[in-house]
C-alpha positions as CSV (number, residue, x, y, z in Angstrom):
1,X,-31.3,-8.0,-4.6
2,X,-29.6,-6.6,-1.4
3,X,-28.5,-9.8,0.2
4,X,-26.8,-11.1,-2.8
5,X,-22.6,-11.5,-3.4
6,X,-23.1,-8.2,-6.0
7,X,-24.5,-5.7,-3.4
8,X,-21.4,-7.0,-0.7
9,X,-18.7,-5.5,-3.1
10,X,-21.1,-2.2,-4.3
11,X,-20.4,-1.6,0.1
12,X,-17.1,-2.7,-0.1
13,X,-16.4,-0.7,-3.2
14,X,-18.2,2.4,-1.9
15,X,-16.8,2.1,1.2
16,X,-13.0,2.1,0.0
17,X,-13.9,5.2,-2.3
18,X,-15.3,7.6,0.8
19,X,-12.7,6.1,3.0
20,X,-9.7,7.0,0.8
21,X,-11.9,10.6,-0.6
22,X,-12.6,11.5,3.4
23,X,-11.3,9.1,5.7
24,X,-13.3,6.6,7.9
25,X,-14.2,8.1,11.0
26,X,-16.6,10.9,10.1
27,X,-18.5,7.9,7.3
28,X,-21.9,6.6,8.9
29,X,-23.4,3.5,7.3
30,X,-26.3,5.0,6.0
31,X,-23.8,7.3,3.9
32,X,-22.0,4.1,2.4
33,X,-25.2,2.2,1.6
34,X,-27.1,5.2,-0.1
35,X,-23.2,5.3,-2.0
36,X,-23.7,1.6,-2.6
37,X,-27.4,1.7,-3.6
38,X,-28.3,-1.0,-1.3
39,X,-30.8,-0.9,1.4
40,X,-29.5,-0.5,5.0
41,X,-30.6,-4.3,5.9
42,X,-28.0,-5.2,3.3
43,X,-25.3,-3.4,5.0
44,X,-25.8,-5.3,8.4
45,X,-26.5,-8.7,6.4
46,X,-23.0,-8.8,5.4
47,X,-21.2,-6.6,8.3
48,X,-21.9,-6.7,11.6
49,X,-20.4,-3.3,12.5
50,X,-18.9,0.0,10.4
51,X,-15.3,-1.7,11.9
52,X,-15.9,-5.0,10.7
53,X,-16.7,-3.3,7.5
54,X,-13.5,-1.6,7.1
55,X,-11.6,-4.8,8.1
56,X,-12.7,-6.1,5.2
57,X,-11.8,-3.3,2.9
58,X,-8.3,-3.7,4.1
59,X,-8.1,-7.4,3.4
60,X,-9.8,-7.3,0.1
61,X,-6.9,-4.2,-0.9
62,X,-3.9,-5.9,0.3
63,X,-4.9,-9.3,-1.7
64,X,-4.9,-7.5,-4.6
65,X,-1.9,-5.6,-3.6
66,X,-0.3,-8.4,-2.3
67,X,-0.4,-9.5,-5.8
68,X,1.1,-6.8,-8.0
69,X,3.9,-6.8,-4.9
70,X,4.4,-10.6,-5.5
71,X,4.5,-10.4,-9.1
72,X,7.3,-7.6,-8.8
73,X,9.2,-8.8,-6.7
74,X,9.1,-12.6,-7.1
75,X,10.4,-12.0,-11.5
76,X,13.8,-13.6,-11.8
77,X,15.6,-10.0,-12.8
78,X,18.2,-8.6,-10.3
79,X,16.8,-8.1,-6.4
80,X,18.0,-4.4,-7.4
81,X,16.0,-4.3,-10.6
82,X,13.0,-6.1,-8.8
83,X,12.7,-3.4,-6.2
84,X,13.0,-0.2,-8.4
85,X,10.0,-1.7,-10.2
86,X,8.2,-2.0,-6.7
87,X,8.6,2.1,-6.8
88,X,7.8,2.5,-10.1
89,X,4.8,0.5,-10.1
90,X,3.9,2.6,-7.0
91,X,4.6,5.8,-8.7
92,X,2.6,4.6,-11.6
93,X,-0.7,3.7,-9.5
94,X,-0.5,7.3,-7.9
95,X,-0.6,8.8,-11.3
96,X,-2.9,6.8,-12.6
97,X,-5.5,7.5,-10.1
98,X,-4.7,11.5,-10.1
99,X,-5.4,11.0,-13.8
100,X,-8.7,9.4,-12.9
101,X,-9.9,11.8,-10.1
102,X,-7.6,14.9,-9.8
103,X,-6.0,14.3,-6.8
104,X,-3.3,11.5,-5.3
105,X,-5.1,8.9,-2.7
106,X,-1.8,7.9,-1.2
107,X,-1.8,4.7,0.8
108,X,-5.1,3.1,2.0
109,X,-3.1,1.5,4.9
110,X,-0.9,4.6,6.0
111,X,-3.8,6.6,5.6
112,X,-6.4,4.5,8.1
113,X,-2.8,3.9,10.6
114,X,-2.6,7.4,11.0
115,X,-6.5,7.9,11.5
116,X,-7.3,4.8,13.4
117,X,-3.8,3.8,15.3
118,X,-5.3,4.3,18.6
119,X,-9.0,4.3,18.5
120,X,-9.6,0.9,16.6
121,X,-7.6,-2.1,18.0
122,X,-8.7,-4.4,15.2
123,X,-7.9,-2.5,12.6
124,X,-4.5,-1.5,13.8
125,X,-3.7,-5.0,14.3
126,X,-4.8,-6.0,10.6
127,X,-2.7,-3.3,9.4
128,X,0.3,-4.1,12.0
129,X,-0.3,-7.9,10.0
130,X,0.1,-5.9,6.8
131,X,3.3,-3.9,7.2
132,X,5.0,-6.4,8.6
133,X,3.9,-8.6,5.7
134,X,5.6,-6.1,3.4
135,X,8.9,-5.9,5.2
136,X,8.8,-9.9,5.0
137,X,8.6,-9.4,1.4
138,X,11.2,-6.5,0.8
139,X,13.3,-8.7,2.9
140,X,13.9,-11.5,1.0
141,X,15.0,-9.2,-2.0
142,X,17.5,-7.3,0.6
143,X,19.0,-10.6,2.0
144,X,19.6,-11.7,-2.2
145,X,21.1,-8.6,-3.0
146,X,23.1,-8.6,-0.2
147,X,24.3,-12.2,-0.8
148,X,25.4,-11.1,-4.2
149,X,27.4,-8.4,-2.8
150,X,24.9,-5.4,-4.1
151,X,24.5,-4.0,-0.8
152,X,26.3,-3.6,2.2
153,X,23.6,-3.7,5.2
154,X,24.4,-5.9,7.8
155,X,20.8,-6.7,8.9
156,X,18.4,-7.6,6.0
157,X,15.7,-7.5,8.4
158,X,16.1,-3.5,9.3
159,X,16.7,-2.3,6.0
160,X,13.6,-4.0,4.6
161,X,11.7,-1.8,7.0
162,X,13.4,1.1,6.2
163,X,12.7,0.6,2.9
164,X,9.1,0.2,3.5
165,X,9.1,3.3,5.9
166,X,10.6,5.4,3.0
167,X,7.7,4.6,0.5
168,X,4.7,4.8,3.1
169,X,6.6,8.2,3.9
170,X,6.9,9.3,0.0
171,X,3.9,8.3,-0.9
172,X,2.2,10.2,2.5
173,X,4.0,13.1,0.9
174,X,2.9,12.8,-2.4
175,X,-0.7,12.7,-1.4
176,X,-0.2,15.7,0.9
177,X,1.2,18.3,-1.6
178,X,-0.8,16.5,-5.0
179,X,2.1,15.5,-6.3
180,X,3.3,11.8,-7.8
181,X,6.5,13.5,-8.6
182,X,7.3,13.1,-5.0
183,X,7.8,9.3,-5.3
184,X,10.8,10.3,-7.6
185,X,13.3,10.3,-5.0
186,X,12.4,6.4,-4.0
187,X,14.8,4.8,-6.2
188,X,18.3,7.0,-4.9
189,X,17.0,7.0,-1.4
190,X,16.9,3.4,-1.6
191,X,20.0,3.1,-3.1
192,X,21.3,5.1,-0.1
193,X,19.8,3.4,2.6
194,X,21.4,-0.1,1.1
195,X,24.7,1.3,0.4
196,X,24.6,0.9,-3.1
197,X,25.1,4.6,-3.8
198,X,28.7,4.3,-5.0
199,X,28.6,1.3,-7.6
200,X,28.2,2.6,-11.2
201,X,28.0,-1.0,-12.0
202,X,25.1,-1.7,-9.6
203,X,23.1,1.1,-10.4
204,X,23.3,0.0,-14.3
205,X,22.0,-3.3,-13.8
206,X,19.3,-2.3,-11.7
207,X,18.4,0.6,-14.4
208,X,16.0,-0.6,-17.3
């Protein structure tokens, strides 16, 4: 039963639940598989190392959330519109797993950046992939609004990562003090950071 596709996601699935409850460097593999239910020989069947592991915990997060961002942000509503509901579907997924467990995760990638930025040169190059994967994404809706004249940034490129920076920040933020009300703020600061601030008009259509 160990070596089959079903125990492979019981270690990835344990694996991203003590990674995002404690973090990865203090996890041993022998934790994770008795967390799994699998036999250790499982573990190394599928993984050759605890790093290799994680690697894979990363990629099999960001397809999924590589999805929800795409299906956001690709809608044919206002670039405006299509980026308030990146926040609020963030907002929304930190609540939702408060709910669940009693306390905020925060962001699986910001969280292993800050733990593993200069220890693991793998990982931090997956995650490097990822981010700038996001800014690519937050880009395109940037350039669009700014093409419309809905913002007044001169380089698309830099705004989308600040953007990005502002969410990974709020979001470390709302994991540090408990608190999903911290992602409030995403939508002004946004707003701000675009020059959008002073439209009346703009901030209506981008308000459901």
């Amino acid at each position: 039963m160990g070596r089959t596709s079903d125990a492979r996601q019981k270690i990835l699935g344990a694996a991203r639940s003590l990674i995002e409850g404690r973090g990865y460097s203090a996890l041993g593999v022998a934790e994770i598989c008795k967390a799994a239910g699998v036999p250790k020989g499982s573990f190394y069947y599928f993984f050759e190392s605890k790093e290799a592991l994680a690697l894979a915990v990363v990629d099999e997060h960001w397809a999924a959330q590589r999805r929800d961002w795409e299906t956001v942000l690709g809608t044919d509503a206002d670039p405006l519109r299509r980026l308030r509901g990146l926040f609020e579907q963030t907002e929304a997924g930190q609540r939702a797993v408060q709910e669940g467990c009693g306390t905020v995760s925060g962001c699986l990638f910001g969280n292993l950046a800050l733990e593993l930025s200069n220890h693991a040169e793998p990982v931090r190059g997956r995650l490097q992939e990822i981010f700038d994967a996001q800014v690519d994404m937050v880009e395109a809706v940037v350039a669009e609004a700014r093409d419309r004249g809905e913002v007044t940034v001169s380089d698309p490129r830099e705004a989308a990562r600040a953007v990005v920076a502002q969410l990974e920040g709020q979001v470390m933020f709302a994991k540090l003090y408990n608190s999903p009300q911290r992602l409030s703020p995403l939508w002004d600061n946004c707003r701000a950071l675009l020059g959008v601030a002073g439209s009346q008009s703009l901030i209506r259509r981008a308000t459901p």
